[in-house]
Each structure stands twice: as C-alpha cells, then as structure tokens.
N, C-alpha and C positions, 0 to 999 in steps of 0.2 A: 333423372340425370338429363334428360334430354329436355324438359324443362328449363333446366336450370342452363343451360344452353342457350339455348334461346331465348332467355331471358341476358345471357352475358355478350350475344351478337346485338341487342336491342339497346342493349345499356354503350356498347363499344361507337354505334351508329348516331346515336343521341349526341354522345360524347365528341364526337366528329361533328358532327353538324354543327355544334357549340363553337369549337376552334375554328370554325371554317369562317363563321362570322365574326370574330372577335375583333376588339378595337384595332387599331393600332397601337404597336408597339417597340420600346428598342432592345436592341440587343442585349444582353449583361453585362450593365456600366457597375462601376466601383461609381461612390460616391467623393464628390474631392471634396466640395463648401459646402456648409449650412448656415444659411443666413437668416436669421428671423427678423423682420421689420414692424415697430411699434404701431402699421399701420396694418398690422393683421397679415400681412402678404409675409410667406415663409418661403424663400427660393433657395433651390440644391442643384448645385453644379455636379454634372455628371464627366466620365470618363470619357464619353466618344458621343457623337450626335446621329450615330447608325442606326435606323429603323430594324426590323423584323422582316421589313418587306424590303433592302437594300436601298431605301432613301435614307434621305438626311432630314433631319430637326432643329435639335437644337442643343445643347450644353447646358443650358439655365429651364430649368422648370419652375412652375410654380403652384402653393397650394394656397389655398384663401384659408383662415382659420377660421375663417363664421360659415364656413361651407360643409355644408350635412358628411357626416367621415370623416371631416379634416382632423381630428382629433386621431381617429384611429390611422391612418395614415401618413400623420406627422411622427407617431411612434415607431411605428415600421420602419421609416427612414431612419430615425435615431437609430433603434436597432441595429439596423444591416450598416450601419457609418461609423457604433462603437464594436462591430463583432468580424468589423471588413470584411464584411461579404456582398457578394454583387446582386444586384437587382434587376429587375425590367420594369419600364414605364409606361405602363399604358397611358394614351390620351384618348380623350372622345372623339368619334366617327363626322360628330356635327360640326365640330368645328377643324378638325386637322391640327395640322401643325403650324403653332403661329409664331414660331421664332423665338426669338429672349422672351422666357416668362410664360410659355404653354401649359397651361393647366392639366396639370396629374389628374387620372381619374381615377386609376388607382395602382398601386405597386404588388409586381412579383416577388418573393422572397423565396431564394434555394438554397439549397448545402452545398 
C-alpha cells in the first residue's frame, strides 16, 4: 500500500511539473467558422480571443493541412463544431501569439 502511494505522489508531481510548462493556451471558446482554403490553410474562428494566462490572441486560427497532425486535428475541430462543444487552443511557446492566423499546435477537447 505504501508503495503504491508513492508511487501516486510521483505520478501526481510529474503530472504538475507537465502543466506547469505547457504551451499557451485559451480559454473554452465555442467554435463559430470553419473555413478551408484550396491553398491548404484551414482557419476556425473562435468565440473569445482569451488566453489561459488572461491575455488576448486572437479569434482566427490557423492549421496548415500538409502540417505533421493537421489531419488529426482538423477532425477534432469538426468534431467539437458538429457536437457544439467547446475547446482550447493551444499555440506553440516559440512563436506566441501572432494575431489573424496563429497556428494551432494542438486542441483540447472536454464534456
């Protein structure tokens, strides 16, 4: 038992350390548009431009379709856009938030 214990404060601390570093991200937007462009770029207009961290972003994201995921993650969005449920947006650390058109790096999906 005690084991297993301490095995569930090591897995609770990992699991913290994880979230502690995580990208940025925004709040739980509803999905409003989905636009796919013949030129591979797939942008989704969100509900609110609120971060995680109480900044602002942006309303329009975007996903490249020739981008390593973009397949699984253009599904996710349909998903959560046909079943109206809300999401979160992570973007990458390296670049931030770059206005109309910020690259998803990848989405939340809750009940």
């Amino acid at each position: 038992m005690k084991k297993i214990s301490v095995l569930a404060v090591s897995l609770m601390a990992i699991a913290t350390s994880f979230t502690a570093s995580a990208e940025p991200r925004s709040v739980a937007v509803d999905i409003t548009k989905m636009r796919p462009y013949a030129s591979g770029n797939y942008f989704v207009t969100v509900s609110s431009d609120e971060m995680n961290d109480s900044s602002n972003c942006t309303l329009v994201y975007k996903v490249q379709s020739d981008a390593a995921g973009a397949k699984s993650v253009i599904a996710s969005l349909l998903t959560a856009y046909a079943l109206e449920k809300p999401i979160e947006i992570e973007i990458p650390t390296s670049t931030g938030c770059e206005g109309f058109g910020t690259p998803i790096q990848s989405v939340f999906l809750s009940q």
